[in-house]
C-alpha positions as CSV (number, residue, x, y, z in Angstrom):
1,X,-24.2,44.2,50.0
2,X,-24.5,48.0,48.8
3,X,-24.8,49.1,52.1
4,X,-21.9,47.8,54.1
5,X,-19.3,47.2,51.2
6,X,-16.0,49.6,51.1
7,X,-14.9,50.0,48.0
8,X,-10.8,51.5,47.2
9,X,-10.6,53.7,44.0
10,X,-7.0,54.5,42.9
11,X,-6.7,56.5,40.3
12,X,-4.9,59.6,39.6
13,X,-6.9,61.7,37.4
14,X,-8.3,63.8,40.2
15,X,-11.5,64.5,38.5
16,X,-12.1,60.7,37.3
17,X,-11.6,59.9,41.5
18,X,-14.0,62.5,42.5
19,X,-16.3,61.7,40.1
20,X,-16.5,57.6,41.0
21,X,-15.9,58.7,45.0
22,X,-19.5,60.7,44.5
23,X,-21.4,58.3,42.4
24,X,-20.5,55.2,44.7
25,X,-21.3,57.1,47.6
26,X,-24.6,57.8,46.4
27,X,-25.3,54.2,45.6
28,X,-24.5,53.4,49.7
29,X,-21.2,52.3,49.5
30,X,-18.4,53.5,52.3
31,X,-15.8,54.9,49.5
32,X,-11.7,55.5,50.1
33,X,-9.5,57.4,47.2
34,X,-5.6,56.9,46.6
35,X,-4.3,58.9,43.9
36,X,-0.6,56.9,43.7
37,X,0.0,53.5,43.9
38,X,2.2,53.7,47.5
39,X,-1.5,55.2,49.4
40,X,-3.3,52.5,48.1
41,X,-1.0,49.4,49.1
42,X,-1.3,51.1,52.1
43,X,-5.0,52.0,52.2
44,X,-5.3,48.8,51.6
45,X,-3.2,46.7,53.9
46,X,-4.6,49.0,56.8
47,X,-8.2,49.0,55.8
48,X,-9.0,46.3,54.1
49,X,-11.6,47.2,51.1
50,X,-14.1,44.7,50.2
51,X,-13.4,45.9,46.2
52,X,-10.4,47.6,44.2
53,X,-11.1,49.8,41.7
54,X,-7.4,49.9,40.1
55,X,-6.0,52.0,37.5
56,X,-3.1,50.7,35.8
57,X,-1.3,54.0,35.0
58,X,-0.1,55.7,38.1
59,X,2.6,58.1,39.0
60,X,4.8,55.6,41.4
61,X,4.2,52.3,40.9
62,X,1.5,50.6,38.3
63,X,-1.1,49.1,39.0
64,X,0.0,45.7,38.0
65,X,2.7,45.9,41.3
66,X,-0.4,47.6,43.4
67,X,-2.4,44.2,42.7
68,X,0.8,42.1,43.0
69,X,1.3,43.2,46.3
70,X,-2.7,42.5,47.7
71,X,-2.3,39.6,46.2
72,X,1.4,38.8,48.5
73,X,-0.8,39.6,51.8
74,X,-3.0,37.2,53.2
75,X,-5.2,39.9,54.5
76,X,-5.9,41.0,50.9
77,X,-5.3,38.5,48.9
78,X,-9.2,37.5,48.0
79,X,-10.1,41.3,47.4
80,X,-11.6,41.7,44.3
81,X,-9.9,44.1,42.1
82,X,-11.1,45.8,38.6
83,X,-8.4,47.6,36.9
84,X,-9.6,50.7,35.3
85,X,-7.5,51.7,32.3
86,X,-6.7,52.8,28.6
87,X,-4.4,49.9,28.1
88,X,-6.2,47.8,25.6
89,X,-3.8,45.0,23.7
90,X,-4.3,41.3,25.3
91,X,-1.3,41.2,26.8
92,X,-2.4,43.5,29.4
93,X,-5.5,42.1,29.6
94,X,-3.5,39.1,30.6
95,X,-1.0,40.3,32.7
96,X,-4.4,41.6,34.5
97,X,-5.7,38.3,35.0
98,X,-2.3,36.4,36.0
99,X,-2.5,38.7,38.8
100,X,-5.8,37.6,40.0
101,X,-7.9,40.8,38.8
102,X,-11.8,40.4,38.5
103,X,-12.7,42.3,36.0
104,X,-11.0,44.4,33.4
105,X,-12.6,47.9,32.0
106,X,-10.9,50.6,29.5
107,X,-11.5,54.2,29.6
108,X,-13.6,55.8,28.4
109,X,-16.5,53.7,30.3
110,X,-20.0,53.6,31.0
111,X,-20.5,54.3,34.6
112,X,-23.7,52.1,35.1
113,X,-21.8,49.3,33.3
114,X,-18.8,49.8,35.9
115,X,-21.5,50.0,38.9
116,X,-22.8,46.3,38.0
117,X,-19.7,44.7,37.1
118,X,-18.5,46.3,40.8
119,X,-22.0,44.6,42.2
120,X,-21.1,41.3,40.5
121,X,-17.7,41.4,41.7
122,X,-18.9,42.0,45.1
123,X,-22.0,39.1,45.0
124,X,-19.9,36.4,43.2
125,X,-17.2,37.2,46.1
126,X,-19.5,36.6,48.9
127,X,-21.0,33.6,46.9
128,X,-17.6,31.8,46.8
129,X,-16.5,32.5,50.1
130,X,-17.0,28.8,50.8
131,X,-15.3,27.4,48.8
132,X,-12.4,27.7,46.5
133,X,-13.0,27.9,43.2
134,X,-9.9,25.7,41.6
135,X,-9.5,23.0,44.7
136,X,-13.5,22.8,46.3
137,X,-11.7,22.7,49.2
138,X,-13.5,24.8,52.2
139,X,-12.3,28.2,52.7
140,X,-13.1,31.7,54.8
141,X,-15.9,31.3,57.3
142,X,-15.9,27.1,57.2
143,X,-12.4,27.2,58.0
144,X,-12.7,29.5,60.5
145,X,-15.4,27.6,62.5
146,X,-13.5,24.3,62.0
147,X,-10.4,25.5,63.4
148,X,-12.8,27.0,66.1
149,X,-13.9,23.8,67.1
150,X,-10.0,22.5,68.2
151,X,-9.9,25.3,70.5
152,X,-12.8,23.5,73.4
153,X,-11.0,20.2,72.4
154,X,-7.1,18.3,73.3
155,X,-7.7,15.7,70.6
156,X,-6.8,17.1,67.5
157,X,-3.7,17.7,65.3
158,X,-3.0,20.2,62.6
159,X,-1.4,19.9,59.6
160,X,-0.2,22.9,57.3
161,X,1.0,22.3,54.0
162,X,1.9,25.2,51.7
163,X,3.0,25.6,48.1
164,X,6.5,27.7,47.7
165,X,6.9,30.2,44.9
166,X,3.6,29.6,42.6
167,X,3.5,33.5,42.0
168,X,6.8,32.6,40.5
169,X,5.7,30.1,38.4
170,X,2.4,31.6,37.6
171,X,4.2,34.6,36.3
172,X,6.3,32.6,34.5
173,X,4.0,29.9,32.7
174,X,0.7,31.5,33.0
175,X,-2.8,31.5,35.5
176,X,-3.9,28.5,33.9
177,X,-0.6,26.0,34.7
178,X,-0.8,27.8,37.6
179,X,-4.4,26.5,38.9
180,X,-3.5,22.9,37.3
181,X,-0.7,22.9,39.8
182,X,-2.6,23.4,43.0
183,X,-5.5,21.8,41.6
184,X,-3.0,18.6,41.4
185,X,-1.6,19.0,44.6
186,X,-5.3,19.8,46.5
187,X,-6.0,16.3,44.6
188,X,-2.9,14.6,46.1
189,X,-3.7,15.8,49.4
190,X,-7.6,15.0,48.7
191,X,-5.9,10.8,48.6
192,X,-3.9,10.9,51.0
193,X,-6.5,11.9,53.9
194,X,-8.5,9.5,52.2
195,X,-5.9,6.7,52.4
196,X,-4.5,7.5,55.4
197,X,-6.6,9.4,57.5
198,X,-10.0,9.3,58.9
199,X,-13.5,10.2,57.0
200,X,-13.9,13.0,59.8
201,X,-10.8,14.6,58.9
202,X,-10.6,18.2,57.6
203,X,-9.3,20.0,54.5
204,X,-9.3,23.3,53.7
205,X,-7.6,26.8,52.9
206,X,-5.7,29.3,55.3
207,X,-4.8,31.0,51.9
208,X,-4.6,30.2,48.2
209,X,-1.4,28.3,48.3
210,X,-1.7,27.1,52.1
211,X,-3.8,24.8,53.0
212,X,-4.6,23.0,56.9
213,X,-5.7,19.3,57.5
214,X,-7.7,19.1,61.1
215,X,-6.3,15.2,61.6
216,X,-5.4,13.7,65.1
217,X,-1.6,12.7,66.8
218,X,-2.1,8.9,65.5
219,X,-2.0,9.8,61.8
220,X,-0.1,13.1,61.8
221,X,3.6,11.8,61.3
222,X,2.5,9.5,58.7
223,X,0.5,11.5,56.9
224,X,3.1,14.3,56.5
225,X,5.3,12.1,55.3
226,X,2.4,10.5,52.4
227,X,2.0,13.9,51.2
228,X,5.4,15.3,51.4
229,X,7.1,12.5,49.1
230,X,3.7,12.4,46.7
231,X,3.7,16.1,45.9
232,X,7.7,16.3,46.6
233,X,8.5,13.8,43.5
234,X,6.1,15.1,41.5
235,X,7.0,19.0,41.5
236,X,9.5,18.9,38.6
237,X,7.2,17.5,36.4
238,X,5.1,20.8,36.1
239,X,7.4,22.3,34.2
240,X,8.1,22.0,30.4
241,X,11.1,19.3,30.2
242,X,13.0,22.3,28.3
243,X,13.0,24.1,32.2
244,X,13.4,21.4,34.6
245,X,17.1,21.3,34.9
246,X,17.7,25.3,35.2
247,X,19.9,25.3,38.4
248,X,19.7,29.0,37.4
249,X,16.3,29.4,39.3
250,X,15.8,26.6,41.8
251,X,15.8,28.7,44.7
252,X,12.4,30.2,42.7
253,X,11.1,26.7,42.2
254,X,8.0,25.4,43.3
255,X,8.8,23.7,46.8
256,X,6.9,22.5,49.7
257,X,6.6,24.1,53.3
258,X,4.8,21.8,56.3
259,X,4.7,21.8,59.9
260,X,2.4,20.2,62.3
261,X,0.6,22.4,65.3
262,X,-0.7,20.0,68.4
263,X,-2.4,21.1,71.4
264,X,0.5,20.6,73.6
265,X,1.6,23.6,72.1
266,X,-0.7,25.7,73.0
267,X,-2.9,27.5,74.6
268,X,-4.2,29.0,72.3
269,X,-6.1,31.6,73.4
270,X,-8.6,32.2,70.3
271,X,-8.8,31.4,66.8
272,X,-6.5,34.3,65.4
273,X,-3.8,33.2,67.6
274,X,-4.4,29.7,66.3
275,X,-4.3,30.8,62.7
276,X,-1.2,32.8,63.2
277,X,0.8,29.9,64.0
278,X,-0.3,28.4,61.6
279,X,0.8,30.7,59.4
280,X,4.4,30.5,61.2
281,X,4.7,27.4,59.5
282,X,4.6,28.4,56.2
C-alpha cells in the first residue's frame, strides 16, 4: 500500500508542505503539493490521489468547498481525505464529516500519529472497496466485473436509479439522516428485485447516490415502475413535517432520476463506455 499510494497535501504554509512532502516521500509514497485550494481541485480531478491531506484554511477557497467539490465528481468522490487544521470547536469537526472526511487532525500534530492515521485511511479504503458501507450493496471492482459480464452477452437489461439532491439534504439535516435515507431507499430497491425480479439479478453502486440493477427486458418496465412509485411516495416523509410543504426549495428536494440501458443500444465497445451511459441517465 505504501509503495504505490499517491497521496495530495494542500496546504499553504510552505514549510508545513515541504516538511509532510519529504517525510511521506521517505516512507514510499508518490507525493503531489497544492498550496491553494483552486491547484488541488484540480490536482485532483486530473490525478486522481489515493488520499487528501486537506487543510481547512487556505488563501482561495477552504477546505470545506475543496472536499465538497471531490466529493461532486465521481472520479473522486471515494478519496479519503484528512483535513489538517487549527479549527477545533465541534462544529467544524462536523461540518468535516458531513462532507465525507476520514479523519480529522489539529495543528500542532504528531507526525507519526498523522503517518498511521494516513495508513489506516488508506487500508480501511481498500478494505471496503467491496462494498458500501451504509447499503452492503456491491461497489468498485464487483461492479465493474459484473457490468463486464453484459458486454459478451445480448440478454441483459440495465437499470440506473439515482437519488437527486442528498448533498442538499445532507447539508441541511445532517450525515446521519442522510445515510438513513439511502440506506431506506437501497432497502426498497433490495424488495423490489426480490419481489419482482430474479435471484440472479444484480445490485450495486456506480456512485454513492446511483446505483445499477443488471435485470433482463422481461422484468425491466415493471420493475422501474415498483421502485419508482415505492421510493417516489415515500420521499417527503424524510423530512421533519415542519419542512415538507416549503415550495421554497422543491427544486432542491430529494427526487428520483432512472433510465433503462439495453443491448440494442449499444455496442458498447468496453466497460467505460458502458458505465458512461450509464451515467447519462442520471
Amino acid at each position: 500500500m505504501e509503495e504505490t499510494s499517491n497521496i495530495l497535501i494542500v496546504e499553504d504554509d510552505l514549510d508545513v508542505a515541504e516538511m509532510l512532502e519529504a517525510y511521506f516521500r521517505v516512507q514510499g509514497y508518490f507525493v503531489m503539493v497544492a498550496n491553494d485550494g483552486e491547484d488541488a481541485v484540480e490536482i485532483g480531478l486530473s490525478r486522481h490521489p489515493d488520499l487528501v491531506i486537506l487543510d481547512i484554511r487556505l488563501p482561495d477557497i477552504d477546505g470545506y468547498e475543496v472536499a465538497r467539490r471531490f466529493r461532486k465528481n465521481r472520479r473522486t468522490e471515494h478519496i479519503p481525505i484528512i483535513f489538517l487544521t487549527e479549527k477545533r470547536a465541534r462544529s467544524d469537526r462536523l461540518q468535516g464529516l458531513e462532507l465525507g472526511a476520514d479523519d480529522y487532525i489539529t495543528k500542532p500534530f504528531d507526525i507519526q500519529e498523522l503517518r498511521l492515521r494516513v495508513r489506516n485511511s488508506l487500508q480501511r479504503i481498500s478494505q471496503n472497496a467491496i462494498n458500501n458501507p451504509v447499503t452492503g450493496f456491491p461497489e468498485g471492482v464487483l461492479v465493474d466485473e459484473k457490468l463486464t459480464e453484459c458486454l459478451g452477452r445480448d440478454d441483459w437489461a440495465l437499470l440506473s436509479i439515482s437519488l437527486d439532491n442528498l448533498d442538499v439534504f445532507r447539508s441541511d439535516y445532517g450525515f446521519v439522516a442522510s445515510d438513513d435515507v439511502l440506506r431506506a431507499v437501497s432497502l426498497m430497491v433490495h424488495n423490489a428485485v426480490r419481489n419482482i425480479g430474479s435471484p440472479s439479478d444484480f445490485i450495486g453502486h456506480l456512485t454513492t447516490t446511483q446505483l445499477v440493477i443488471v435485470t433482463n427486458a422481461g422484468v425491466l418496465v415493471n420493475l422501474g415502475e415498483r421502485i419508482r412509485t415505492r421510493i417516489e411516495q415515500s420521499l417527503d416523509y424524510f423530512y421533519p413535517l415542519k419542512d415538507r410543504d416549503k415550495a421554497e426549495k422543491l427544486s432542491q428536494r430529494l427526487a428520483l432520476t432512472m433510465g433503462g440501458l439495453l443491448p440494442k443500444q449499444g455496442p458498447f465497445e468496453d466497460l467505460e463506455e458502458l458505465k458512461t451511459r450509464l451515467f447519462e441517465l442520471r
